[in-house]
C-alpha positions in Angstrom: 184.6 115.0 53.4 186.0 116.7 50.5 185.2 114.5 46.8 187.7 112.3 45.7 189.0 113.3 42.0 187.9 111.2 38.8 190.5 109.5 37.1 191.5 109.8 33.6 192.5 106.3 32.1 195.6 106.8 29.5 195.9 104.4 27.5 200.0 105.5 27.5 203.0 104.0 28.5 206.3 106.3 28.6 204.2 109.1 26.9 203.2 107.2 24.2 199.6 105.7 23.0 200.6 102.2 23.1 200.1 99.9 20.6 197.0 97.8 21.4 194.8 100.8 23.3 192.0 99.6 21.6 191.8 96.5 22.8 192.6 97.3 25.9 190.0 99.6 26.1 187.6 97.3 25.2 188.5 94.8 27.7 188.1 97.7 30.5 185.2 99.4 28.9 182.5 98.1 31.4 184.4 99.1 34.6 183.0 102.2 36.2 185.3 104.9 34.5 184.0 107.9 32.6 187.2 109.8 31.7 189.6 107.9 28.6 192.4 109.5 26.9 195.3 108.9 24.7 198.3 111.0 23.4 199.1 112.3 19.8 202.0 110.3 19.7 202.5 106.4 19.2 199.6 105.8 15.9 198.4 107.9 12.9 195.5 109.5 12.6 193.2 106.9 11.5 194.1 105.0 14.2 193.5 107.2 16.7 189.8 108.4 14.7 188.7 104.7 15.4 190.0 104.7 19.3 188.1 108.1 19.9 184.9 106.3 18.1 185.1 102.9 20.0 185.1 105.7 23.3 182.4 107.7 22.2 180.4 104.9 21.1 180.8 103.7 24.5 179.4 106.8 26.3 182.6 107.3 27.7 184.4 111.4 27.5 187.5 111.9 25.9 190.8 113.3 26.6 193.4 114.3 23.6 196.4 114.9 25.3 199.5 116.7 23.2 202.4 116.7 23.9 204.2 118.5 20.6 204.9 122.3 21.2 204.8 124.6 18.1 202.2 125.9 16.0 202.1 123.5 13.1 201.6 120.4 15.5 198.4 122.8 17.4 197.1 123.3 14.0 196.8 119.6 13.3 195.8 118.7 17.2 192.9 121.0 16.8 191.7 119.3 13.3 192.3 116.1 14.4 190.2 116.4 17.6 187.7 118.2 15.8 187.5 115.0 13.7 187.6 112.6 16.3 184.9 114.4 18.2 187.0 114.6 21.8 185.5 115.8 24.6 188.6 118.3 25.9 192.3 118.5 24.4 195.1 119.0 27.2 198.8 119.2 27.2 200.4 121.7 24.9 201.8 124.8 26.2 198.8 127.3 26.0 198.3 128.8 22.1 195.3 131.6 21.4 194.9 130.0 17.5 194.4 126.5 19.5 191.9 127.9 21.8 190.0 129.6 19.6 190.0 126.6 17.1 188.8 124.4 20.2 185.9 126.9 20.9 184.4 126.6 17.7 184.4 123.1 17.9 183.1 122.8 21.2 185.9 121.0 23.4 187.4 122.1 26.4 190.9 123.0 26.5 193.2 122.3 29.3 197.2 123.7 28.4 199.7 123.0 30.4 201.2 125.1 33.4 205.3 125.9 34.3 207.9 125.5 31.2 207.2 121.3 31.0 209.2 118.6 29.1 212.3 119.3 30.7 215.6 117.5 31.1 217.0 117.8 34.9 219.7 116.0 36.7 219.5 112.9 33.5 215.8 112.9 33.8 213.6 114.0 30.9 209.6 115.0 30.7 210.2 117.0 34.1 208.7 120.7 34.9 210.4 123.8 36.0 208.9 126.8 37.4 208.6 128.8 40.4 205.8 128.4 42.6 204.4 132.1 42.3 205.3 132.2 38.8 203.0 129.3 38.8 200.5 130.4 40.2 200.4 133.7 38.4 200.5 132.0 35.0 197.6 129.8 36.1 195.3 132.5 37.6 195.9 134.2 33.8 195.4 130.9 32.0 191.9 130.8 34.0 191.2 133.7 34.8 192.0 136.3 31.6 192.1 133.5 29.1 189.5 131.9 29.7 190.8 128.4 29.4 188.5 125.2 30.3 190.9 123.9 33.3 194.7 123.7 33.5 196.9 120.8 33.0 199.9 120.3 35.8 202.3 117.7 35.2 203.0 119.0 39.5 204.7 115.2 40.5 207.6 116.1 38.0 208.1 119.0 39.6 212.0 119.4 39.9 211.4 120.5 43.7 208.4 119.5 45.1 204.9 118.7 43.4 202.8 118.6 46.9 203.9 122.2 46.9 202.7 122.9 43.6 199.3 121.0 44.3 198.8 123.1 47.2 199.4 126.3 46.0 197.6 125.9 42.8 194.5 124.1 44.8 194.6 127.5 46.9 194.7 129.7 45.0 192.4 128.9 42.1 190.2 126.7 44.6 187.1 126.5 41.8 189.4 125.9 38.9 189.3 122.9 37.3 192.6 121.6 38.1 194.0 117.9 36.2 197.0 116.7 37.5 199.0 114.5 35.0 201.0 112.0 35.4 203.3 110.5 38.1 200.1 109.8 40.0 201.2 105.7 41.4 200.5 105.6 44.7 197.5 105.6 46.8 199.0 108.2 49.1 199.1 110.8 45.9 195.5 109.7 45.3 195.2 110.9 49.5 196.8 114.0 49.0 195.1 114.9 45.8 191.6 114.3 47.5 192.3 116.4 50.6 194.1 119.5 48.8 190.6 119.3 45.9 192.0 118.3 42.8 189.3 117.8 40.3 190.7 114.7 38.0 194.3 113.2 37.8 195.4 111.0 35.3 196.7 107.3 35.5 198.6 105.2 32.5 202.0 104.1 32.9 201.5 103.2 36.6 199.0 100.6 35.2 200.6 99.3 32.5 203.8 99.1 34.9 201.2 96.7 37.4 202.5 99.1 40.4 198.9 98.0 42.3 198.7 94.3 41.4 202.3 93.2 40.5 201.3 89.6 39.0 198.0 91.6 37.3 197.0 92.5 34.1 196.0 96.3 33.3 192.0 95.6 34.1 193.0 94.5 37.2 195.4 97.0 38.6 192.6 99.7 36.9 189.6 97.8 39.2 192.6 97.9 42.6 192.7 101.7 41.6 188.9 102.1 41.2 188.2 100.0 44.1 190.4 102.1 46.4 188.5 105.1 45.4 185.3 103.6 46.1 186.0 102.4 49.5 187.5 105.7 50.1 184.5 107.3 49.8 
């Protein structure tokens, strides 16, 4: 039986941190997750410093997602990370100065694959790409780059993300493959399991109660985590 992937808790809504992620957290620190990330987006800097503290202090890893896409905003993730102390930044489209900036500091780095953030058919934040062009661009972000893992936003693919799981999965089956977001059903989690994705990560769904509709975000998290366990 092939392992089920870890989750990655955002505490996002809609792309952005949202405005009481540390408390949340704090409520939901004790269930059994490892993985807790926000985005740059939604507080300031200090803010987010004290989230990334309350994680680390809390043994838990953490995830930096950004989602700008220019130099200037890479600069600042990779000093701001650096200064929180994450565990691995993801997102961004993939920039040598960021990597190299992330080496030195010790965190993974996970960039995002295809041409992402798109608008198509009235629907923004989707991802464009062929599936060998794909493919290719991931083998080079692992493979010649050297990158930590590769970040696939595959569910807003404008055809099909299964097919995007699946070829990535095959193709790079040792990679360490995060698929983000759009992950709201247990039948994604299914799939993700049986094509070997390593971690996928969950926010909106939660904060939109998709698993316990009369819930609060603890307890659609624990229906998530429960799932997992009992899928075991």
């Amino acid at each position: 039986m092939k392992k089920k992937p870890d989750i990655i808790v955002m505490l996002t809504h809609k792309d952005v941190t949202v405005p009481n992620a540390k408390e949340i957290f704090e409520q939901c620190k004790d269930l059994p997750v490892q993985d807790w990330g926000f985005k740059n987006v939604g507080h300031d800097d200090e803010y987010l410093k004290e989230l990334a503290k309350a994680m680390k202090d809390a043994g838990k890893n953490v995830y930096f997602e950004v989602i700008s896409y220019n130099e200037e905003a890479y600069k600042k993730a990779a000093e701001l990370a650096a200064e929180c102390q994450v565990d691995f930044v993801t997102g961004t489209k993939y920039s040598p100065v960021l990597h190299e900036a992330l080496k030195k500091s010790g965190i993974g780095y996970s960039p995002f694959v295809g041409k992402v953030g798109c608008v198509y058919n009235g629907r923004s934040g989707m991802m464009m790409g062929e599936y060998d062009e794909l493919v290719a661009e991931a083998k080079d972000l692992i493979e010649v780059k050297g990158t930590t893992g590769l970040d696939v936003s595959a569910y807003r693919h404008i055809v099909s993300g299964e097919t995007v799981i699946e070829r990535l999965t095959a193709a790079l089956p040792n990679a360490h493959i995060c698929i983000a977001g759009s992950v709201d059903s247990f039948e994604k989690i299914d799939f993700l399991t049986k094509n070997g994705v390593t971690k996928f990560t969950m926010g909106s769904a939660l904060f939109d109660k998709l698993f316990v509709p009369d819930g609060s975000f603890r307890d659609n998290l624990k229906r998530v985590l429960d799932y997992m366990a009992k899928a075991e």
